[in-house]
N, CA, C and O atoms as a GROMACS GRO file, in nm:
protein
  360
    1UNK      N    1   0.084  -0.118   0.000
    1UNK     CA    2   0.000   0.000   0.000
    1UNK      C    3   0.089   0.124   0.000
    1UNK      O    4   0.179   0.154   0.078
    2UNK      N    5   0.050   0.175  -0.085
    2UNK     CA    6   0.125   0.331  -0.092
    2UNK      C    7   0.107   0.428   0.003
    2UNK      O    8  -0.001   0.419   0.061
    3UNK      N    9   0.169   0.505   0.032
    3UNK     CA   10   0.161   0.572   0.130
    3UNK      C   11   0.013   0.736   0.061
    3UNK      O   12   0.027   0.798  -0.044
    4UNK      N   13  -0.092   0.756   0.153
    4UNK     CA   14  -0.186   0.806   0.063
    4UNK      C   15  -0.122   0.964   0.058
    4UNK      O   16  -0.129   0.998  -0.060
    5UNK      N   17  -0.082   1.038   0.114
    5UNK     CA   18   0.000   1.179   0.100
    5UNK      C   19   0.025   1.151  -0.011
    5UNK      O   20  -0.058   1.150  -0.102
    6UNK      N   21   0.183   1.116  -0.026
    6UNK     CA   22   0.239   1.096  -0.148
    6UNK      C   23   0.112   1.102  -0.256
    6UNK      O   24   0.103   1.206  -0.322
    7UNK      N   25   0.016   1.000  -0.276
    7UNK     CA   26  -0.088   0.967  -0.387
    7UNK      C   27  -0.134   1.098  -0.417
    7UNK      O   28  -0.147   1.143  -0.531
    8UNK      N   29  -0.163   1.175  -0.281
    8UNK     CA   30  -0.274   1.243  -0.263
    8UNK      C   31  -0.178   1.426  -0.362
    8UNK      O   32  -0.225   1.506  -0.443
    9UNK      N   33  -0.046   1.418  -0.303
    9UNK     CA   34   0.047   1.504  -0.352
    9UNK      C   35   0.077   1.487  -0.518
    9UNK      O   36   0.075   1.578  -0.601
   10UNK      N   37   0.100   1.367  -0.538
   10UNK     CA   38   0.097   1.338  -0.668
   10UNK      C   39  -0.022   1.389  -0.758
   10UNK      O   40  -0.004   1.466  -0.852
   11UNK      N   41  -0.149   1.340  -0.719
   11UNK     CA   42  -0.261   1.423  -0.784
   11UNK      C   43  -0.272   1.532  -0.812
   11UNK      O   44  -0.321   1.572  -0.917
   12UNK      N   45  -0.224   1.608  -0.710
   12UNK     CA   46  -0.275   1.747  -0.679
   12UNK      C   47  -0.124   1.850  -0.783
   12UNK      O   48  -0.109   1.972  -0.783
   13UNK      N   49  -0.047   1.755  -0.848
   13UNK     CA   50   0.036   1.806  -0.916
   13UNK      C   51   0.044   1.801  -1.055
   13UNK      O   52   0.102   1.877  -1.134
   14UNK      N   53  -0.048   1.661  -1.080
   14UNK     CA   54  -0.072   1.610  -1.250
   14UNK      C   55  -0.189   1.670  -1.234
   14UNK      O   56  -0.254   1.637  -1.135
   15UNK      N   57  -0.256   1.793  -1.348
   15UNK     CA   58  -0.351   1.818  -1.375
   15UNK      C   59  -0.457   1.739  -1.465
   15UNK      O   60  -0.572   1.768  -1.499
   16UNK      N   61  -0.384   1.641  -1.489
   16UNK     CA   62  -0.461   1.547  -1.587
   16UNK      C   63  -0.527   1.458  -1.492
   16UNK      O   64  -0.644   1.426  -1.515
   17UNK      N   65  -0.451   1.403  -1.363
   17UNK     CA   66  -0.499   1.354  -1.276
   17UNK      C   67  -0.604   1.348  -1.185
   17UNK      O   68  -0.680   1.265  -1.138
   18UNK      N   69  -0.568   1.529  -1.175
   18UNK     CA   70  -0.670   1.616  -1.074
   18UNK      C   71  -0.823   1.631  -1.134
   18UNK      O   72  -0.918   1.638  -1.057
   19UNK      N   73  -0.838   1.634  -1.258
   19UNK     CA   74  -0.972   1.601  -1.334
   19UNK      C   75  -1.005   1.517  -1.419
   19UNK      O   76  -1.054   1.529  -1.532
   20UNK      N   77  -0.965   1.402  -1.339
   20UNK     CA   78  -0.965   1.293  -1.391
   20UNK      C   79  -1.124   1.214  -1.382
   20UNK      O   80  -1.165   1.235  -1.268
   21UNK      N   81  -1.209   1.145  -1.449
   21UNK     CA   82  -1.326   1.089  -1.398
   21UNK      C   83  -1.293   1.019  -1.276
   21UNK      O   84  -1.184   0.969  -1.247
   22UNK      N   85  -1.432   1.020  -1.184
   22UNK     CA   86  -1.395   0.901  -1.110
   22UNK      C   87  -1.369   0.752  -1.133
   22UNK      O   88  -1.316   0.665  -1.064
   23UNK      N   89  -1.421   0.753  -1.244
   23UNK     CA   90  -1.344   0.604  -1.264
   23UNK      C   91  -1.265   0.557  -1.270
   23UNK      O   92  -1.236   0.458  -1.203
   24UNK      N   93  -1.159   0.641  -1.405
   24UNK     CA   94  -1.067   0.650  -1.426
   24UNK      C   95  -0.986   0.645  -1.329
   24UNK      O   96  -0.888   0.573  -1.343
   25UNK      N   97  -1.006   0.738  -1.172
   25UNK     CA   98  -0.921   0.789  -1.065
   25UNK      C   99  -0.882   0.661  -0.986
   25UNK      O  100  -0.779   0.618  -0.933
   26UNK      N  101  -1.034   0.611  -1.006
   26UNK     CA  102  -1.045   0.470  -0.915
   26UNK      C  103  -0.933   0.390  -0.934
   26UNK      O  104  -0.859   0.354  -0.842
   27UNK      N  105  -0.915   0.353  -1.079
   27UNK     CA  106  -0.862   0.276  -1.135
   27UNK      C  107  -0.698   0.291  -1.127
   27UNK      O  108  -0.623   0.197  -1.099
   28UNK      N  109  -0.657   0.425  -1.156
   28UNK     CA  110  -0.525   0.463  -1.168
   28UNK      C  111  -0.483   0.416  -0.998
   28UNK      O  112  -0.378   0.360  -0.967
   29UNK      N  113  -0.605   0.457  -0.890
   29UNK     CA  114  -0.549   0.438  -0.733
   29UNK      C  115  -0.545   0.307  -0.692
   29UNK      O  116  -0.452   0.256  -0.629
   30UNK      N  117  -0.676   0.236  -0.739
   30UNK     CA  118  -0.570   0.069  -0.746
   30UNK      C  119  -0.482  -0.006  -0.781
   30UNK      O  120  -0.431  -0.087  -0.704
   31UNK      N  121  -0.450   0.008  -0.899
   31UNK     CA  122  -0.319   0.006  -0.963
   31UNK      C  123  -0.218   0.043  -0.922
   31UNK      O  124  -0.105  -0.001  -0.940
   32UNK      N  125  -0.260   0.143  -0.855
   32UNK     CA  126  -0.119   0.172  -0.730
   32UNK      C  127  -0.123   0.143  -0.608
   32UNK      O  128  -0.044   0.175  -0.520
   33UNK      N  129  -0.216   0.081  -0.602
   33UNK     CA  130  -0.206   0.003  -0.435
   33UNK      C  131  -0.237   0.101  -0.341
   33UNK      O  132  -0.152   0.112  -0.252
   34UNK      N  133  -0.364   0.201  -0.332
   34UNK     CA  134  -0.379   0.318  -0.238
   34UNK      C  135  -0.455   0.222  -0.139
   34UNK      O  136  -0.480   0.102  -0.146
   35UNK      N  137  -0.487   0.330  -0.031
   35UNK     CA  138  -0.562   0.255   0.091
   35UNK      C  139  -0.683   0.246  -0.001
   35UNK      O  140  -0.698   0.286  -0.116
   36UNK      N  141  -0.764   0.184   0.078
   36UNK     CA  142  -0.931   0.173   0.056
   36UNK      C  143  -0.986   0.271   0.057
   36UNK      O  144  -1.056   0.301  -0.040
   37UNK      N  145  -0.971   0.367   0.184
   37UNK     CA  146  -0.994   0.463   0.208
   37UNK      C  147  -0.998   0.608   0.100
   37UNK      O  148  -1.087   0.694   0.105
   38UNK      N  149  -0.884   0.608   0.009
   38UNK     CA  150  -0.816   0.664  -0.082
   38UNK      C  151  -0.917   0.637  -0.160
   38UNK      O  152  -1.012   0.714  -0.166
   39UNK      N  153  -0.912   0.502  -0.245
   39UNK     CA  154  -0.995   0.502  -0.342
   39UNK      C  155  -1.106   0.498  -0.355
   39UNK      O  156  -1.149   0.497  -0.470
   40UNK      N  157  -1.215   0.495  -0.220
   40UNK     CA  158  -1.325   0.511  -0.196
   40UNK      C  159  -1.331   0.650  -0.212
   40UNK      O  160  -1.369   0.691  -0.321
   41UNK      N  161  -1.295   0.748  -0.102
   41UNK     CA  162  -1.272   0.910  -0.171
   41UNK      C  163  -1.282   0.911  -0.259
   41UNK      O  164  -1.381   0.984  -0.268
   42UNK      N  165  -1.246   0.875  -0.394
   42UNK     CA  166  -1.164   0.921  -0.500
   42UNK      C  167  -1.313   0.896  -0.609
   42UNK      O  168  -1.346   0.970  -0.702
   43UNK      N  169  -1.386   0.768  -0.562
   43UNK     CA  170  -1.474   0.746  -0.612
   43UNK      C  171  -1.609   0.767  -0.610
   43UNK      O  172  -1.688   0.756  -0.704
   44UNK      N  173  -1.634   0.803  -0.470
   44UNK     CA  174  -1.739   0.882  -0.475
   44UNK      C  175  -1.728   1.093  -0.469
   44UNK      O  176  -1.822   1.172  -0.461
   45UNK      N  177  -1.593   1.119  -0.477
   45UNK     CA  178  -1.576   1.271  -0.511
   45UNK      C  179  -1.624   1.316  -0.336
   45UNK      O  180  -1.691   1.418  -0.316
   46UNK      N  181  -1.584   1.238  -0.240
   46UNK     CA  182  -1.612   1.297  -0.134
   46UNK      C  183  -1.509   1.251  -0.007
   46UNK      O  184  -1.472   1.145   0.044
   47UNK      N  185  -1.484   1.403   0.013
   47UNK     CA  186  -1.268   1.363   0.065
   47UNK      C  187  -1.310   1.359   0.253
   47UNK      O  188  -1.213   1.383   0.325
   48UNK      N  189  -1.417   1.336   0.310
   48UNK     CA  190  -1.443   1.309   0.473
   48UNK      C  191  -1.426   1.141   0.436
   48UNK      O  192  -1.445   1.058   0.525
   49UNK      N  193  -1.402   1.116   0.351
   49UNK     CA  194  -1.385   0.919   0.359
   49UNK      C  195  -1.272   0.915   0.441
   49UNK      O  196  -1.256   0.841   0.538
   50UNK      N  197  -1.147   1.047   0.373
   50UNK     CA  198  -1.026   1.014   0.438
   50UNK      C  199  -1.027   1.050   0.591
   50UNK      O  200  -0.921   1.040   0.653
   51UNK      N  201  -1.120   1.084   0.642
   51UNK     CA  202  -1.065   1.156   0.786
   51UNK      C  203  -1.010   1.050   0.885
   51UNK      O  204  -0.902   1.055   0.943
   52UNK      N  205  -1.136   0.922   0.897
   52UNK     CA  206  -1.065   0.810   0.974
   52UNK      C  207  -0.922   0.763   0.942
   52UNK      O  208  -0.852   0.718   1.033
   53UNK      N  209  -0.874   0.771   0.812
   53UNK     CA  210  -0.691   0.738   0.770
   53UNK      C  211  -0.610   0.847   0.846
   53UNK      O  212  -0.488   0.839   0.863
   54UNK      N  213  -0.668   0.926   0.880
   54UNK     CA  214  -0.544   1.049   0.852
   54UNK      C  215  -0.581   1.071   1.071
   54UNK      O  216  -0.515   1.143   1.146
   55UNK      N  217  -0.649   1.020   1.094
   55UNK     CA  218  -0.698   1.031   1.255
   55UNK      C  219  -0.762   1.168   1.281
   55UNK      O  220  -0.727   1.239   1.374
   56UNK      N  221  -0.837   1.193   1.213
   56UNK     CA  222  -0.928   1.365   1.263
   56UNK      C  223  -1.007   1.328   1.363
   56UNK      O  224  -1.074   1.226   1.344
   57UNK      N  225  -1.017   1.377   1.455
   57UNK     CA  226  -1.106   1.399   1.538
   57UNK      C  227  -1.237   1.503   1.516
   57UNK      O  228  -1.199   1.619   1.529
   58UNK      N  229  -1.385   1.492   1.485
   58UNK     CA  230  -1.425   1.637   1.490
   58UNK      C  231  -1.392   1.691   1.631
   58UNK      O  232  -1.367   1.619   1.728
   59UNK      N  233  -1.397   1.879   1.632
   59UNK     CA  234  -1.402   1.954   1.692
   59UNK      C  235  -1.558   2.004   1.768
   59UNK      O  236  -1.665   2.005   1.706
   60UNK      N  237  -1.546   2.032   1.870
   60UNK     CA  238  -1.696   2.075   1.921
   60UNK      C  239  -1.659   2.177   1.980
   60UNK      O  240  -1.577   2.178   2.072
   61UNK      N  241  -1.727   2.296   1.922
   61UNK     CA  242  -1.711   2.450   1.968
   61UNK      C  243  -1.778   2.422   2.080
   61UNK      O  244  -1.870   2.343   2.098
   62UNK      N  245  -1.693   2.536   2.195
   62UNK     CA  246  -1.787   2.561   2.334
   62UNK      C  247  -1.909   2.664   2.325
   62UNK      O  248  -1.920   2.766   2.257
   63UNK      N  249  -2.003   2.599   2.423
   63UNK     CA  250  -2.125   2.665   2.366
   63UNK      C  251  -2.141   2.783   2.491
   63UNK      O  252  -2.228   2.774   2.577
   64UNK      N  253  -2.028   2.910   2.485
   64UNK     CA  254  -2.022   3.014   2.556
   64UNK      C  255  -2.022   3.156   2.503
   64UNK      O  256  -1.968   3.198   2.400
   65UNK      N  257  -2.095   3.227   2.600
   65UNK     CA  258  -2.082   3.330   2.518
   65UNK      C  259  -1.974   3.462   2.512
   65UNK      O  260  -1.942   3.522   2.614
   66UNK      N  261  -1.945   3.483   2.433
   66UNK     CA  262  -1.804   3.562   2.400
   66UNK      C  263  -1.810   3.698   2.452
   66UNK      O  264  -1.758   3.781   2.377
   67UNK      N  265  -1.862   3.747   2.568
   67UNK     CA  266  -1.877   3.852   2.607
   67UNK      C  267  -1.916   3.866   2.741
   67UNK      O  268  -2.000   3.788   2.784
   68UNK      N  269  -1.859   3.969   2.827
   68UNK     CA  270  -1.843   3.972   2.980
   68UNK      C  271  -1.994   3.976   3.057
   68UNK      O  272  -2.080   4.054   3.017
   69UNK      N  273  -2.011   3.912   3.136
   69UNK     CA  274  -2.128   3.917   3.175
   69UNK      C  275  -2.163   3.961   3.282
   69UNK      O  276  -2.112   3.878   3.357
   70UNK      N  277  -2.229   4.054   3.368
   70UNK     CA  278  -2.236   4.124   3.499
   70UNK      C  279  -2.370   4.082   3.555
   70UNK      O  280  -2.442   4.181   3.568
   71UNK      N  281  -2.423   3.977   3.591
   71UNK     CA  282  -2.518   3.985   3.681
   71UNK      C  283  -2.564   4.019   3.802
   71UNK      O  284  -2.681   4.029   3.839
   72UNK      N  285  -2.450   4.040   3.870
   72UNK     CA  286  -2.448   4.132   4.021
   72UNK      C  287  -2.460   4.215   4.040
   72UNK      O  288  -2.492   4.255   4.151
   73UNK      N  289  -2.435   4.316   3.898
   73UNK     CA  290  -2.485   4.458   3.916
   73UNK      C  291  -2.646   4.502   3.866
   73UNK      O  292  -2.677   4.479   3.749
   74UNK      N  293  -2.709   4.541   3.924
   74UNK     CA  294  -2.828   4.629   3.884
   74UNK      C  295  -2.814   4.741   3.796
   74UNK      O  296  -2.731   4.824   3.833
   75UNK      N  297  -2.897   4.773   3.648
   75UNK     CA  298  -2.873   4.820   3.604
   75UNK      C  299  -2.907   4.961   3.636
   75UNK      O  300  -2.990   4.970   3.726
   76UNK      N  301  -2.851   5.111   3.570
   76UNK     CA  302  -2.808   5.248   3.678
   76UNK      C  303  -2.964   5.234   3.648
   76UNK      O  304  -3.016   5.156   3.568
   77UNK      N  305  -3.028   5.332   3.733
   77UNK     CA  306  -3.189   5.382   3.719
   77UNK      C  307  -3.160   5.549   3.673
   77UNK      O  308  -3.128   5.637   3.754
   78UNK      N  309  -3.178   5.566   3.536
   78UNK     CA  310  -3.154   5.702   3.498
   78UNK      C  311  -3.256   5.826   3.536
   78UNK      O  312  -3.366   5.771   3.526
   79UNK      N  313  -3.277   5.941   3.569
   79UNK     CA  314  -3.412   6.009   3.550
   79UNK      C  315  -3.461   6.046   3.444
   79UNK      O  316  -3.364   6.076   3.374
   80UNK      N  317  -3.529   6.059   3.402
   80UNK     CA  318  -3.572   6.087   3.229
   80UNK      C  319  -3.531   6.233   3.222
   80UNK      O  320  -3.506   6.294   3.326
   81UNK      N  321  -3.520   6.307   3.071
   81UNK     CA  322  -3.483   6.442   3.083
   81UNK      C  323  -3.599   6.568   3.083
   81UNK      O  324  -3.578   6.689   3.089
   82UNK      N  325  -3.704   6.508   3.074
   82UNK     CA  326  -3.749   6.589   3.070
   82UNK      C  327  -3.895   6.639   3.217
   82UNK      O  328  -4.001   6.699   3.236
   83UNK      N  329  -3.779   6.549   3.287
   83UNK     CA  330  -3.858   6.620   3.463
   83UNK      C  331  -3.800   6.729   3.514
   83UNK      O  332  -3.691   6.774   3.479
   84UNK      N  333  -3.892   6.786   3.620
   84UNK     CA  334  -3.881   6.935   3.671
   84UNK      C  335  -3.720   6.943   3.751
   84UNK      O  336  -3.668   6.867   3.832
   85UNK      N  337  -3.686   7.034   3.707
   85UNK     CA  338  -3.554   7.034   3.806
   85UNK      C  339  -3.645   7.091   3.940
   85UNK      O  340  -3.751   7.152   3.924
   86UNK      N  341  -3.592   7.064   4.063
   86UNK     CA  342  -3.621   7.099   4.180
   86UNK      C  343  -3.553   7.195   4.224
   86UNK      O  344  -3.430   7.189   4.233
   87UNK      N  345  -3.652   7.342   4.275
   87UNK     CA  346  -3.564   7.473   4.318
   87UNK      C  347  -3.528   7.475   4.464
   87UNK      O  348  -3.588   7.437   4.564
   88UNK      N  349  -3.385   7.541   4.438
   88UNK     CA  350  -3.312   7.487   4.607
   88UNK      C  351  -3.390   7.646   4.660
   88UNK      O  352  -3.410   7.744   4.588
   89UNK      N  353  -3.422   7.632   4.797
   89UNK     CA  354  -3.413   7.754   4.876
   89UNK      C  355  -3.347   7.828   4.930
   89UNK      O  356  -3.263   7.781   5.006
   90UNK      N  357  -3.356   7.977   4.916
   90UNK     CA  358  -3.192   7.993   4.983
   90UNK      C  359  -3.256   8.139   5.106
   90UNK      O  360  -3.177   8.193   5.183
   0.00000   0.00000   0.00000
């Protein structure tokens, strides 16, 4: 079995390769002894076949929110502007 980089590098350098039918692709990657994995990719035009070869893990975003949060404070109580100012006595 070939190592699939290499395969995968090789493709991505022969342009004849790179739009190649899938059949054709199939064919050229058995012939060279690719993983299963490889030539399954290759044949249905869908490259998450490779993730289990290559060891991806998905990622799971944290579900937090990106901004400071103050619940302890009460928010200010403003007076509106357009109440009576109050006259001091003097």
């Amino acid at each position: 079995m070939k190592d699939t980089i290499d395969l995968l590098e090789a493709i991505g350098r022969d342009a004849s390769m790179r739009h190649a039918q899938a059949g054709e692709m199939t064919r050229m990657l058995e012939e060279a002894q690719a993983s299963e994995a490889l030539v399954a990719a290759a044949a249905s035009r869908d490259g998450s076949l490779l993730s289990a070869e290559f060891g991806q893990q998905s990622n799971q975003v944290p579900q937090v929110i990106q901004m400071p949060a103050r619940e302890d404070e009460a928010p200010a109580e403003e007076e509106p502007l357009d109440s009576p100012v109050p006259e001091s006595k003097s």
